[in-house]
C-alpha positions in Angstrom: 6.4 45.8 -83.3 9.2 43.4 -84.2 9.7 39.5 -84.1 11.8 40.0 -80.7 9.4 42.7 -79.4 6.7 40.2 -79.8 8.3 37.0 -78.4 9.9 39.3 -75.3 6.3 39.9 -74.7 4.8 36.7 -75.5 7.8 35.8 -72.7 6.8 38.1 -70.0 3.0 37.1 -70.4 3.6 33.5 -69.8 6.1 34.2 -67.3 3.4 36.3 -65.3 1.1 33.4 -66.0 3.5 30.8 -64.3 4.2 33.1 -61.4 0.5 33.8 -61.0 -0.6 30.4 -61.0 2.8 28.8 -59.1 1.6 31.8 -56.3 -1.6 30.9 -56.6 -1.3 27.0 -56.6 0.7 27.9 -53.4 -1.8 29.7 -51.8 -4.4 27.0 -52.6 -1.8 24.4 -51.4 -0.9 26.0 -48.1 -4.8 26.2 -47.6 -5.1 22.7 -48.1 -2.7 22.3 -45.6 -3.9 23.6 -42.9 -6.9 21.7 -43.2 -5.3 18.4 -43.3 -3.1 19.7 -40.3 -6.3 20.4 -38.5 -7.9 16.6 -39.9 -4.7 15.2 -38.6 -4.9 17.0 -35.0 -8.2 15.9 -34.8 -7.2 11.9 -35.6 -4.7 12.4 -33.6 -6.7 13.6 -30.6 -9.1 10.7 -31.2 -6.6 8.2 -30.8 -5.4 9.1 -27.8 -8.8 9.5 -26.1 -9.8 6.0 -27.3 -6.4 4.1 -26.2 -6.9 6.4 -23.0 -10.3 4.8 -22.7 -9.5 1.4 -23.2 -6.2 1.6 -20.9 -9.0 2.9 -18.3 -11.3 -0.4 -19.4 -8.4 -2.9 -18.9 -7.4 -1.3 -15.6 -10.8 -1.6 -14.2 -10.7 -5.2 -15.4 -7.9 -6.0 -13.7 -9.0 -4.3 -10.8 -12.1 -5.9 -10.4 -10.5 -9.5 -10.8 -7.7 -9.0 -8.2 -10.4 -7.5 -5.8 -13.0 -10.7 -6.4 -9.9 -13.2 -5.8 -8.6 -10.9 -2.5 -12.1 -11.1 -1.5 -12.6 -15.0 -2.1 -9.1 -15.3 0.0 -10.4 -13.1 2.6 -13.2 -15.6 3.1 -11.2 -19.0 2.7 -9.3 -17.9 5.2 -12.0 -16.5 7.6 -13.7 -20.0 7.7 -10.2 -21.8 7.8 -9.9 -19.6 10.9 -13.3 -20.2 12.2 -12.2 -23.9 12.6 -9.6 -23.6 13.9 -10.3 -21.1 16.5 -13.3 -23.4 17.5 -11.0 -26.0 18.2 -8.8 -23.9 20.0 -11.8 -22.8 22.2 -12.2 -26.3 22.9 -9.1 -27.6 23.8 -9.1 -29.6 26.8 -8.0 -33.0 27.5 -10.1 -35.5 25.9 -12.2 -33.0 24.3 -11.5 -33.8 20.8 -13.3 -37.0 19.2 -14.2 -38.1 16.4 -18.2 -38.4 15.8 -20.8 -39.8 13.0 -21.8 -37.0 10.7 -24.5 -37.4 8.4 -21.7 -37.6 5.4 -18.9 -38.6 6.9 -16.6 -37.8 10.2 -17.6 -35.4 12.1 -15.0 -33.4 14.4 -16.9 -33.4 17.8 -15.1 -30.8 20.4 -17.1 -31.5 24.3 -17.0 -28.9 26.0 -17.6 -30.4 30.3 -19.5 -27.7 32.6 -21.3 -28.3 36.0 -24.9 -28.0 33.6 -23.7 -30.5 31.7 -21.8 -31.8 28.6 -22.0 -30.1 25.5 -21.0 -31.3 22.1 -19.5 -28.4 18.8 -19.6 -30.8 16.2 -18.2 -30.1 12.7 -18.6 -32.2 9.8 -19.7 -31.7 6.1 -23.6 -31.8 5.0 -24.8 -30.7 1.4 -21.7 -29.2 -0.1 -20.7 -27.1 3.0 -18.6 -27.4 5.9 -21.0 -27.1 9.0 -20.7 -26.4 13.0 -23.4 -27.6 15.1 -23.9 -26.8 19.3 -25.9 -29.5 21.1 -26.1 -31.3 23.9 -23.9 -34.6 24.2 -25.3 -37.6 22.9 -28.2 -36.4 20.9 -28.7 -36.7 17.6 -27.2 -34.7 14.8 -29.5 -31.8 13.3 -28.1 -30.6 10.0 -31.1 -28.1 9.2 -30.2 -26.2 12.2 -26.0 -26.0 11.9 -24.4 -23.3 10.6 -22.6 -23.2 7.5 -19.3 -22.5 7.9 -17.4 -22.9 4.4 -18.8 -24.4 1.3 -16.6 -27.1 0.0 -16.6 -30.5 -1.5 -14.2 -32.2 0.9 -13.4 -32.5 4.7 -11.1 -34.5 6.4 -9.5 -34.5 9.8 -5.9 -36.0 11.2 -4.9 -36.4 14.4 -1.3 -37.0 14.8 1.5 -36.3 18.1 -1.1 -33.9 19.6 -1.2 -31.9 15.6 -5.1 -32.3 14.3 -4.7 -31.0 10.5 -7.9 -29.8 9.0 -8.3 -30.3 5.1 -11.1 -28.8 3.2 -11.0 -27.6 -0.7 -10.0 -24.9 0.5 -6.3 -25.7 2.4 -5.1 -27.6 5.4 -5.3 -26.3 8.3 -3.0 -27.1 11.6 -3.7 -26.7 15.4 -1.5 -27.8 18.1 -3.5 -28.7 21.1 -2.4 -27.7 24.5 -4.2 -30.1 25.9 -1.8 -32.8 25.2 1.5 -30.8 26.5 -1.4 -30.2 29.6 -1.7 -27.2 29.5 -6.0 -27.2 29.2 
């Protein structure tokens, strides 16, 4: 065998070599991959069911805030109402005064009826807004009114037949009939 012979075989072994390893680096390669296609699926995957779970989280938040401040509204206004709808029930000439709660004013509404006089009074005692129904004159009973609205402040104007409520909560207006006379 010849010099040439020898190095054309010496050539064709290493090529084979190359070619065999290159295919087989290849294979190993594209094995490789796949896994790390699968591993990035996977992350992927992962990702989105966390930011999904936390989107979820901050939605339930916000949910829950919006429904605790509706709720607190709800009931502002409810007692707000109350007030003034007691008023209103009571409007009559000379049937709003103004009385000597244990704190403060007190918003007395009398209420005239062939039994007698009767006295709503409404003033502030502990913290809380408070409507008491007794008969006229007596004294005020605090442990047996009912709370209407817990607030720190309560305060009553009477002005060109407008009485204007104020609590923590708002300010309330009523016109009174009464004065156009129509109680």
């Amino acid at each position: 065998m010849s010099y040439l012979e020898r190095q054309d075989a010496r050539d064709a072994q290493f090529m084979d070599a190359v070619q065999g390893g290159l295919t087989s680096a290849i294979e190993r390669g594209s094995g490789r991959t796949h896994e790390y296609g699968r591993v990035f699926t996977a992350l992927l995957f992962a990702l989105f069911v966390i930011t999904l779970l936390l989107a979820i989280m901050a939605g339930t938040r916000v949910y829950s805030a919006l429904s605790d401040m509706r709720t607190q509204t709800d009931d502002d206004r409810l007692a707000m109402g109350l007030l003034v709808n007691s008023v209103r029930a009571d409007d009559a000439i000379d049937a709003v005064s103004v009385g000597a709660g244990p704190e403060g004013p007190a918003l007395v509404l009398t209420e005239r009826l062939n039994s007698g006089s009767y006295e709503t009074r409404i003033y502030l005692y502990q913290g809380q807004v408070v409507q008491e129904y007794s008969v006229a004159g007596t004294p005020y009973t605090p442990d047996k009114a009912t709370p209407v609205v817990r607030t720190d402040t309560f305060t009553f104007t009477y002005s060109d037949g407008l009485l204007s409520i104020v609590t923590d909560e708002g300010t309330a207006d009523v016109a009174l009939r009464s004065v156009r006379g129509g109680a």
